[in-house]
N, CA, C and O atoms as CSV, one atom per row, in Angstrom:
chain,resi,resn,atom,element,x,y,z
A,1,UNK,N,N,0.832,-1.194,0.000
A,1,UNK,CA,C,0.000,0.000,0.000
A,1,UNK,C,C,0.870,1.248,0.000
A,1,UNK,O,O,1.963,1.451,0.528
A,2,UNK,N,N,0.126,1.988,-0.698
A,2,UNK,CA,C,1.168,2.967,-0.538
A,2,UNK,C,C,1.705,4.148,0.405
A,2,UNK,O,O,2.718,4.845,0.352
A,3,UNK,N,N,0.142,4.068,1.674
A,3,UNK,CA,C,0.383,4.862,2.601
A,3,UNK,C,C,0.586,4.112,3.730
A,3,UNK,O,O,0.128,4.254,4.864
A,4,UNK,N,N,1.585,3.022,3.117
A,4,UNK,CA,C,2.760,2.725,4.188
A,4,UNK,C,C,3.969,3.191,4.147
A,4,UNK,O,O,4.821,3.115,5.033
A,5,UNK,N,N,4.057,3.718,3.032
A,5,UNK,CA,C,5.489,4.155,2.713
A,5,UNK,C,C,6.003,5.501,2.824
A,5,UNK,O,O,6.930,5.833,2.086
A,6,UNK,N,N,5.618,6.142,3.478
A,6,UNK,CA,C,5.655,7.213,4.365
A,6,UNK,C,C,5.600,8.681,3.531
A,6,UNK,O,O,4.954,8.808,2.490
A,7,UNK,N,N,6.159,9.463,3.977
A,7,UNK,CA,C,6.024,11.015,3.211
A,7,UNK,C,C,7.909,11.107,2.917
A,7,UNK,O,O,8.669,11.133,3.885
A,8,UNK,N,N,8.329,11.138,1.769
A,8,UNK,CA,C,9.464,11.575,0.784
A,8,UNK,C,C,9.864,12.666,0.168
A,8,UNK,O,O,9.171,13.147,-0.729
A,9,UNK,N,N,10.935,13.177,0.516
A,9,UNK,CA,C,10.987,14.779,-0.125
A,9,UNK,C,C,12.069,14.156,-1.506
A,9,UNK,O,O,13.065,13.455,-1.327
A,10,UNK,N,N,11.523,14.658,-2.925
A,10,UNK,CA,C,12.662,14.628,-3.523
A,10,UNK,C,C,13.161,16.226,-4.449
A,10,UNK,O,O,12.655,17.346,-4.379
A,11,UNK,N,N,14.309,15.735,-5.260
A,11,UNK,CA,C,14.422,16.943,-5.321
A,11,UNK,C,C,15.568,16.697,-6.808
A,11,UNK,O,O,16.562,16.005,-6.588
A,12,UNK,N,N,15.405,17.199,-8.069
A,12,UNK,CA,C,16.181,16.800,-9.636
A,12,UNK,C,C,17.461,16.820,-8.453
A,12,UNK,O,O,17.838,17.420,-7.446
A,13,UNK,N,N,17.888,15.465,-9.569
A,13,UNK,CA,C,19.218,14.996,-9.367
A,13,UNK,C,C,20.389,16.028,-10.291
A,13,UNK,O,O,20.602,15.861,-11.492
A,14,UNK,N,N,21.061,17.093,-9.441
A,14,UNK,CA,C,21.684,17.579,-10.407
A,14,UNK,C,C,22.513,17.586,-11.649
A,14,UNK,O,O,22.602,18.595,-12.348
A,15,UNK,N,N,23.282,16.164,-12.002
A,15,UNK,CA,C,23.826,15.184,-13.081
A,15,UNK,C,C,22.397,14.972,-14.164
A,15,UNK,O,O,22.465,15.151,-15.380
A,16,UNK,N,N,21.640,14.725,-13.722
A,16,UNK,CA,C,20.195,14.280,-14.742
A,16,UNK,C,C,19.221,14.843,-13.948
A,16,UNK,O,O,18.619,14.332,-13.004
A,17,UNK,N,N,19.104,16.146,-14.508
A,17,UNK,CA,C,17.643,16.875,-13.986
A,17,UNK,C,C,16.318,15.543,-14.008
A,17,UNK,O,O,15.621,15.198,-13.053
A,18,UNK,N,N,16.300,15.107,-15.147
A,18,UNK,CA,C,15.135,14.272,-15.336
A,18,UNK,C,C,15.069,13.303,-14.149
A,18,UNK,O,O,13.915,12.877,-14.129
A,19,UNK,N,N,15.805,12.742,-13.116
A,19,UNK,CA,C,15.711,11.829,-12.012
A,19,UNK,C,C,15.551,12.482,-11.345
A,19,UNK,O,O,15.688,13.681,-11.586
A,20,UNK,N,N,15.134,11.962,-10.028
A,20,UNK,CA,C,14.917,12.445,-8.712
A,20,UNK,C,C,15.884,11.673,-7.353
A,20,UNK,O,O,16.094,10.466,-7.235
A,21,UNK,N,N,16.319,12.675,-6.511
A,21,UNK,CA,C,16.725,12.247,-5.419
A,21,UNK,C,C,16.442,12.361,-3.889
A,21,UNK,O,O,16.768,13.410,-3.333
A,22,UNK,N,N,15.869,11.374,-3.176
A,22,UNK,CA,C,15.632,11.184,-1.900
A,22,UNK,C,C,16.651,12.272,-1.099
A,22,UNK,O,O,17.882,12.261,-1.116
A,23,UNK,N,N,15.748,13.222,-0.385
A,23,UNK,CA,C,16.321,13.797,0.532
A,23,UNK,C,C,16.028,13.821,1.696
A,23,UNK,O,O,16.821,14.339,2.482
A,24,UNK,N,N,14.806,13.271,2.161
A,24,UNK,CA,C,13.835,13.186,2.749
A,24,UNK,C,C,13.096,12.010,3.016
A,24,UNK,O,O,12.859,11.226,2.097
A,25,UNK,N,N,12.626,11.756,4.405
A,25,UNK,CA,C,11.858,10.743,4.594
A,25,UNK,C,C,11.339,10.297,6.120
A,25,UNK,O,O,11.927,9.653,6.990
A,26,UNK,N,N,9.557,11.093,6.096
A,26,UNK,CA,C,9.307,10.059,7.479
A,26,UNK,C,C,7.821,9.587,7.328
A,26,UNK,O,O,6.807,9.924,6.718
A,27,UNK,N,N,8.260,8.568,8.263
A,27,UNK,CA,C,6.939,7.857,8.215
A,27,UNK,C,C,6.035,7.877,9.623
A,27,UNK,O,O,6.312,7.739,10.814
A,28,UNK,N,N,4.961,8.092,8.957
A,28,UNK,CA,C,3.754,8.652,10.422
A,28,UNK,C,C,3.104,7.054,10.566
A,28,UNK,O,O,2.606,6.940,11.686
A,29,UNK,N,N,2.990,5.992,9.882
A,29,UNK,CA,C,2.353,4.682,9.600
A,29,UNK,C,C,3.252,4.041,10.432
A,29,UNK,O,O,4.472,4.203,10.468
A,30,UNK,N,N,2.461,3.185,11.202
A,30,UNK,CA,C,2.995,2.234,12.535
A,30,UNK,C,C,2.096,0.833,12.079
A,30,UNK,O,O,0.922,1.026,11.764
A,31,UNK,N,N,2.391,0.066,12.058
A,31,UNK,CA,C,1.161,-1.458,11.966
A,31,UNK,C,C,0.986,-1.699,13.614
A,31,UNK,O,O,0.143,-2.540,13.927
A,32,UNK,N,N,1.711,-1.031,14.685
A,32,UNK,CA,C,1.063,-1.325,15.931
A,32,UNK,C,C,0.105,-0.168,16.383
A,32,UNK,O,O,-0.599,-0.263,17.388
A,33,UNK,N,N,0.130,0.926,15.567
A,33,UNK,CA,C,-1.557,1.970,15.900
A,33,UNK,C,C,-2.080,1.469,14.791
A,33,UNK,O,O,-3.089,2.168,14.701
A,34,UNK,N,N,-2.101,0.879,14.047
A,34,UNK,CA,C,-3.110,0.328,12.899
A,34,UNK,C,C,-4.125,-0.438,13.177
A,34,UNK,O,O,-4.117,-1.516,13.771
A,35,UNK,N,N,-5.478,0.461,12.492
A,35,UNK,CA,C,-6.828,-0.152,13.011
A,35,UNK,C,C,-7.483,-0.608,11.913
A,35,UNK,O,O,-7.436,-0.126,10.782
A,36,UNK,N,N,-7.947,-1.326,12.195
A,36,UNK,CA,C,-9.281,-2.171,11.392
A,36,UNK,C,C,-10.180,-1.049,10.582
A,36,UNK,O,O,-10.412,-0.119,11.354
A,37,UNK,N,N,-10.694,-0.853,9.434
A,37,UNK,CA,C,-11.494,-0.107,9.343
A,37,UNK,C,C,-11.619,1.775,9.034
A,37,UNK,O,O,-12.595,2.419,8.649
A,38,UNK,N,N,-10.451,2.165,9.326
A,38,UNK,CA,C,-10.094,3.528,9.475
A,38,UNK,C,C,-8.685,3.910,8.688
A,38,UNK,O,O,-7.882,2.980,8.765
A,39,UNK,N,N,-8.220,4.990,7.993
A,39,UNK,CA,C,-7.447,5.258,7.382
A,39,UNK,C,C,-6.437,5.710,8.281
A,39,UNK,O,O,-6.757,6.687,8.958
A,40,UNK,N,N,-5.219,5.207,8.466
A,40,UNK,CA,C,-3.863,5.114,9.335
A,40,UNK,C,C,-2.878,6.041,8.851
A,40,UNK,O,O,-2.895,6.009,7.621
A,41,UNK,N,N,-1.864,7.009,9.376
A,41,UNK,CA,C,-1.153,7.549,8.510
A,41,UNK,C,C,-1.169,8.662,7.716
A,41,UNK,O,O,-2.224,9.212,7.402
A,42,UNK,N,N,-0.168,9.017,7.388
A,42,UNK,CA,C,-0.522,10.819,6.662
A,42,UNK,C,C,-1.235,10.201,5.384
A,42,UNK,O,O,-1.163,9.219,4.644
A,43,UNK,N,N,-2.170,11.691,5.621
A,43,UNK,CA,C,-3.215,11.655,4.651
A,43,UNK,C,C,-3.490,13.078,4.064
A,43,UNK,O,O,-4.475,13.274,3.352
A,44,UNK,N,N,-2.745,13.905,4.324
A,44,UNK,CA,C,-2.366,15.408,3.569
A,44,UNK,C,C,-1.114,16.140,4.231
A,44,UNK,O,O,-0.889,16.369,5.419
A,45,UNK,N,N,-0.198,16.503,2.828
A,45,UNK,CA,C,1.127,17.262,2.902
A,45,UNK,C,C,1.185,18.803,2.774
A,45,UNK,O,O,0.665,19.115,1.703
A,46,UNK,N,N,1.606,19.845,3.435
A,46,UNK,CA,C,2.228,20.989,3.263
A,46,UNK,C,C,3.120,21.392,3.180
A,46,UNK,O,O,3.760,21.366,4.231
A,47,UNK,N,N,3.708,21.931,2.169
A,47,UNK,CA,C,5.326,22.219,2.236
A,47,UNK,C,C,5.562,24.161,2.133
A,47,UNK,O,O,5.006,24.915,1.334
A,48,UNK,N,N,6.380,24.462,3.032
A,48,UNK,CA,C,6.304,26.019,3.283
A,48,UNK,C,C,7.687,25.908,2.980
A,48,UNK,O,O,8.254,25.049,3.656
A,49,UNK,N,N,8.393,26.511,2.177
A,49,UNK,CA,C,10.142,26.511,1.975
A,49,UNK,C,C,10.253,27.842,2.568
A,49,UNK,O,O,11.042,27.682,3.500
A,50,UNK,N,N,9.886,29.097,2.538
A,50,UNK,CA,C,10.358,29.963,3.474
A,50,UNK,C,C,10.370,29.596,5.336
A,50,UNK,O,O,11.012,30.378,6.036
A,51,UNK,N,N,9.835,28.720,5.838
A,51,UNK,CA,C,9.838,28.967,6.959
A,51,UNK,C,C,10.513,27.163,7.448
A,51,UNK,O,O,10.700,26.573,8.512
A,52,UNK,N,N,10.723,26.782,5.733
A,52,UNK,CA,C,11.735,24.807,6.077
A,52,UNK,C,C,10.690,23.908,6.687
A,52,UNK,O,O,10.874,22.780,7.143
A,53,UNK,N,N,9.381,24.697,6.613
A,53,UNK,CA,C,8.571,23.154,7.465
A,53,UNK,C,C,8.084,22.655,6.838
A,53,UNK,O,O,7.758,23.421,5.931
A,54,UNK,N,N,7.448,20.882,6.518
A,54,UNK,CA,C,6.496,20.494,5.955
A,54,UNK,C,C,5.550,20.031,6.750
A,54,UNK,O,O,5.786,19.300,7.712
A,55,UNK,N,N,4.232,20.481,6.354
A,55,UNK,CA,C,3.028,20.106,7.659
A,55,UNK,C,C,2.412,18.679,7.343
A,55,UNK,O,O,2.000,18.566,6.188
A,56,UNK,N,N,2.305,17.800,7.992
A,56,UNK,CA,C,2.039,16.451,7.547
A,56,UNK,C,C,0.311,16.190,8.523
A,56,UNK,O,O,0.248,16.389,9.737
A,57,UNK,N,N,-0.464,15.902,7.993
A,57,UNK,CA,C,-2.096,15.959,8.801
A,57,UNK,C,C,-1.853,14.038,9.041
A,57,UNK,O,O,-1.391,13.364,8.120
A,58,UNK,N,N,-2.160,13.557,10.079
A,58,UNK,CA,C,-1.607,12.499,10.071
A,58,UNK,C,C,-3.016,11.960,10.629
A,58,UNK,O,O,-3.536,12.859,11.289
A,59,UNK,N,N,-3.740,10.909,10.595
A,59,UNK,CA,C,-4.644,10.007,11.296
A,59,UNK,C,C,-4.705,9.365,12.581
A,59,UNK,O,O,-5.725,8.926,13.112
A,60,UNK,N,N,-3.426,9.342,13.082
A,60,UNK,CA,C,-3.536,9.043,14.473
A,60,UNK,C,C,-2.647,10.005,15.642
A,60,UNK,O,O,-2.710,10.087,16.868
A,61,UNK,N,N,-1.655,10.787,14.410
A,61,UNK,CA,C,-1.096,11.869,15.683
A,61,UNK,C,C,-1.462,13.091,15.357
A,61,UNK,O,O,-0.948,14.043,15.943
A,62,UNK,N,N,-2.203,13.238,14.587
A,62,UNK,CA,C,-3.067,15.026,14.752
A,62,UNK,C,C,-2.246,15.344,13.438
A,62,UNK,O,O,-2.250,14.763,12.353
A,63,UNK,N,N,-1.462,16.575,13.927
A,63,UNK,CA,C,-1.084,17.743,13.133
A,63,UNK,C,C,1.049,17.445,13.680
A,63,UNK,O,O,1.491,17.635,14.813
A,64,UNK,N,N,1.866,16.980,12.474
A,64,UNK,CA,C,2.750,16.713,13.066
A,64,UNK,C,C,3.528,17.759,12.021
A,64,UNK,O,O,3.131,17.949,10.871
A,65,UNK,N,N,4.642,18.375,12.576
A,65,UNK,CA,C,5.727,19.618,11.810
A,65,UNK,C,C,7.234,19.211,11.426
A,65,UNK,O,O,8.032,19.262,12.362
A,66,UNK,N,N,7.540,18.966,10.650
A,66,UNK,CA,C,8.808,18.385,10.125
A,66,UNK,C,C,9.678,19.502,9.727
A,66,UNK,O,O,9.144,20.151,8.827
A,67,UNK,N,N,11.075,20.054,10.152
A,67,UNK,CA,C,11.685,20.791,9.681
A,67,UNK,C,C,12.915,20.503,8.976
A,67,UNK,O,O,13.798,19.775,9.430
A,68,UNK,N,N,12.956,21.122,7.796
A,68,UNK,CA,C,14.166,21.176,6.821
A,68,UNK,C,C,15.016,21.442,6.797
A,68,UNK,O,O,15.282,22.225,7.709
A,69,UNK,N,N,16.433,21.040,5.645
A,69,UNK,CA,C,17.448,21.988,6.568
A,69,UNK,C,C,17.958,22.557,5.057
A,69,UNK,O,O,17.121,22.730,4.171
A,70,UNK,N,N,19.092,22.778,4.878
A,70,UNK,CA,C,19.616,23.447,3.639
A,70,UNK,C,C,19.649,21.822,2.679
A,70,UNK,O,O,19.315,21.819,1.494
A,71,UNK,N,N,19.915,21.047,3.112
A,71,UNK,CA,C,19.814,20.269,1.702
A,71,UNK,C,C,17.918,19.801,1.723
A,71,UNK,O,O,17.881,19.155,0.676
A,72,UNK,N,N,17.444,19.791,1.904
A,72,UNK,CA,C,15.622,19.598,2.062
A,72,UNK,C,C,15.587,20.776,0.675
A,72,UNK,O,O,15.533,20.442,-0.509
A,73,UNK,N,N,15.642,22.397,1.273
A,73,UNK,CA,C,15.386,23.800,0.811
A,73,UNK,C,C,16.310,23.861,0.881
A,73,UNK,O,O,16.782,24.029,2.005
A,74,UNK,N,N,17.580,23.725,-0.778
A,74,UNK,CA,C,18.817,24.176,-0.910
A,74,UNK,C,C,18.620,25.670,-1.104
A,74,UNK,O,O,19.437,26.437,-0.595
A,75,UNK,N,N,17.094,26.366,-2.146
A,75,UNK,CA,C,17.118,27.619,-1.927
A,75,UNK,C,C,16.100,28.688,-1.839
A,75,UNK,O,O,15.617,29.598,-2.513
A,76,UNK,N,N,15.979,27.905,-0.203
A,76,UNK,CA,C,15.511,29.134,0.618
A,76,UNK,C,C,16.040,29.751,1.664
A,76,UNK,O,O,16.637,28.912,2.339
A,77,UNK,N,N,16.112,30.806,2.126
A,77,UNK,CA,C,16.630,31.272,3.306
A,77,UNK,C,C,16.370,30.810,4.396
A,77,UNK,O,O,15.296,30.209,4.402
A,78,UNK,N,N,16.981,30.833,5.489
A,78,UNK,CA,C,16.993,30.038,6.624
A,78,UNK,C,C,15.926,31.453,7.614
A,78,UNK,O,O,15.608,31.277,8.789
């Protein structure tokens, strides 16, 4: 499934714009809070590059804030 596989930041591979590279990666999906019946796991992304956060709306932990660093937002200001 695919919202087991958590939330991924990528970002063109500078050698081949056309690929992408993993810079990023967390996962809000646990199979021990996993319930029967109910959708588990992030289930909407926000990404703010001026302020490095991405807002992740998650199903069993609310509202969770992930911050970036210069390689996430190579160019935004800190």
């Amino acid at each position: 499934m695919t919202a087991m596989r958590g939330s991924r930041v990528l970002r063109p591979d500078v050698g081949d714009p056309t690929t992408h590279v993993q810079v990023g990666y967390f996962n809000t999906w646990s199979a021990s809070n996993a319930t029967a019946g109910t959708y588990d796991g992030a289930f909407a992304l926000e990404v703010d590059p001026v302020t490095r956060r991405i807002y992740v709306a998650d199903g069993n932990r609310g509202l969770v804030i992930l911050e970036g660093d210069q390689v996430v937002f190579p160019l935004s200001s800190p």
